[in-house]
C-alpha positions as CSV (number, residue, x, y, z in Angstrom):
1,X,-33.2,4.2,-6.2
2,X,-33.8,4.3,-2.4
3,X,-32.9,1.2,0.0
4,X,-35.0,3.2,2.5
5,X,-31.7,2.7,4.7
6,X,-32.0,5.4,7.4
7,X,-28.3,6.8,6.5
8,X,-29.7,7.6,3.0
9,X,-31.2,11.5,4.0
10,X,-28.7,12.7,6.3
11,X,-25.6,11.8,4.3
12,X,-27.1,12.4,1.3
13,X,-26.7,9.5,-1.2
14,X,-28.7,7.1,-3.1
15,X,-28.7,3.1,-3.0
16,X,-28.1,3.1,-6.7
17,X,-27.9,5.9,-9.7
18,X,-28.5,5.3,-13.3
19,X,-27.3,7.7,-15.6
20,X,-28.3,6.7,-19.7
21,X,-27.3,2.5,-19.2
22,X,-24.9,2.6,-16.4
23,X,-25.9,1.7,-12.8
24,X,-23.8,2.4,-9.7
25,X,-25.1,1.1,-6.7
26,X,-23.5,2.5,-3.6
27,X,-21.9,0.4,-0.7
28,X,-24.3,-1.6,1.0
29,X,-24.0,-2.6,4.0
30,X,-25.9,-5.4,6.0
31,X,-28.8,-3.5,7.3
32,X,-31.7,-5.6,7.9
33,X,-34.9,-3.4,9.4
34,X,-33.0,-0.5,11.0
35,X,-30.6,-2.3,12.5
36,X,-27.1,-4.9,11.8
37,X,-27.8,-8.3,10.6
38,X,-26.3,-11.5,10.9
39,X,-23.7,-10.2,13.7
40,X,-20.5,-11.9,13.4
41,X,-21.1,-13.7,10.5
42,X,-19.2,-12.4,7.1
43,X,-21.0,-15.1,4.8
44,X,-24.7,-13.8,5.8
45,X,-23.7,-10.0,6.1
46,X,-21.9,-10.5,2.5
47,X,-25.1,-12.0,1.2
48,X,-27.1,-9.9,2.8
49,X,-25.5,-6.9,1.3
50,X,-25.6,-8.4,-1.9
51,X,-29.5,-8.9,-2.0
52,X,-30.1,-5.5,-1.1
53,X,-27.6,-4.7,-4.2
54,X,-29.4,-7.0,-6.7
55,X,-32.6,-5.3,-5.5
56,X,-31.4,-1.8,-6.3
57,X,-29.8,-2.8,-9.6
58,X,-33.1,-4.7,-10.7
59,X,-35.1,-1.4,-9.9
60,X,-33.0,0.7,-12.0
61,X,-33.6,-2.0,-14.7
62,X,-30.5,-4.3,-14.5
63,X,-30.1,-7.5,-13.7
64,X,-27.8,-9.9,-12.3
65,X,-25.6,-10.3,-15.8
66,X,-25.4,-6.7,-16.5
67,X,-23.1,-6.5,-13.6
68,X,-18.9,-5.6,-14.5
69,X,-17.5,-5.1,-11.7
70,X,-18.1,-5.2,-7.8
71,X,-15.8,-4.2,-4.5
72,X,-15.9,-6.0,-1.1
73,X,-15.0,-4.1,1.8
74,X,-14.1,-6.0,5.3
75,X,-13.0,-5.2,8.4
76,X,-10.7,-8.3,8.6
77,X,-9.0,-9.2,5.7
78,X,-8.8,-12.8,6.9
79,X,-12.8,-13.2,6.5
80,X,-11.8,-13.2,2.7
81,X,-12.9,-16.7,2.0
82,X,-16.5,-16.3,3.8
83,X,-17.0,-13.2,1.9
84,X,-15.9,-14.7,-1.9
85,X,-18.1,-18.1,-1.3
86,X,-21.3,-15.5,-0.9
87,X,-20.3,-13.6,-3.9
88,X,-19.6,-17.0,-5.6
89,X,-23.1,-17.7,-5.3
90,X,-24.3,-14.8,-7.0
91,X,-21.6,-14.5,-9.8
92,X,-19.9,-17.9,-10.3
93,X,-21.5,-17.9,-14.0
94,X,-21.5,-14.1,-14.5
95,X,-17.7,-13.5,-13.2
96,X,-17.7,-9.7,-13.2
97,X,-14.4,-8.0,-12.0
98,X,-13.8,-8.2,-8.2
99,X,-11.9,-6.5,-5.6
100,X,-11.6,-7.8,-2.2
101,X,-10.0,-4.9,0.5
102,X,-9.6,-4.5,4.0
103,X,-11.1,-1.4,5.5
104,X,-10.6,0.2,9.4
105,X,-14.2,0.3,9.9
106,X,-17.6,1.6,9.2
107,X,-20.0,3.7,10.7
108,X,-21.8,0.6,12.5
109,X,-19.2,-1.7,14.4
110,X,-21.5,-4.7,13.9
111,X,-20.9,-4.2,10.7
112,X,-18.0,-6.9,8.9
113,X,-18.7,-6.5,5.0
114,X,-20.4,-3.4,2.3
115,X,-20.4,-4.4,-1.1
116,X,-20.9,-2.1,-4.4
117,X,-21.2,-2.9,-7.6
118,X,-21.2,-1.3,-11.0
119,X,-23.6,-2.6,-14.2
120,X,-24.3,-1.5,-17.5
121,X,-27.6,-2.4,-19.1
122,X,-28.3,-3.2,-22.6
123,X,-31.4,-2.6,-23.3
124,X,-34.2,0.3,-23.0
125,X,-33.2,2.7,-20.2
C-alpha cells in the first residue's frame, strides 16, 4: 500500500505490507501534502500519523481492532503524555501492545512523532 509520501521511491519502502493476514505498516511520520504538519505540536503530529496508519491498514483490509501492537517514536521523551492521549483516542477500547521510545531524530527536523503498527486480520485476505 502506497501513502504517496515522496520518501516512498527513493528509499524504497511501502506504507504498509500484507503478507497472508498480517499487516505491517511502516513508520509514519506527520506528512501532510509534501510537507511537516502540525509543527511543534506532538498531539496533532501523533494523530496525524495515526490517520495516515489507519488509512494504510484499512486498504490492506484491516481495521482498527485488528491492530496488536504499535511503536511511538519521539524526539523528546518528555512529549510522552501528548503522544499517549492521541493514541488513547484511537485505541482506548482496542488496547493493542504499545511502546513509547525516544529517538535522536528523523529525516525532517519538524518532525516530533512516527508511529507504526502491526495487525493481523481475520477474515478473507
Amino acid at each position: 500500500m502506497s501513502s504517496g509520501s515522496y520518501l516512498e521511491e527513493p528509499i524504497g519502502f511501502s506504507r504498509a505490507c500484507r503478507i497472508g493476514n498480517q499487516v505491517a505498516v511502516s513508520g509514519t511520520a506527520p506528512i501532510l501534502d509534501g510537507k511537516a504538519a502540525f509543527i511543534g505540536d506532538v498531539r496533532g503530529q501523533t494523530k496525524l500519523c495515526l490517520d495516515i496508519a489507519v488509512t494504510a491498514l484499512k486498504e490492506a483490509g484491516g481495521n482498527l481492532s485488528d491492530v496488536i501492537r504499535t511503536r511511538i517514536m519521539l524526539v523528546d521523551i518528555r512529549c510522552w503524555e501528548e503522544a499517549a492521549r492521541a493514541h488513547g483516542e484511537f485505541f482506548s477500547d482496542i488496547r493493542p501492545a504499545c511502546t513509547v521510545v525516544e529517538v535522536k531524530g528523523f529525516i525532517d527536523p519538524d518532525w516530533l512523532v512516527e508511529v507504526e503498527m502491526d495487525a493481523v486480520v481475520i477474515g478473507v485476505s
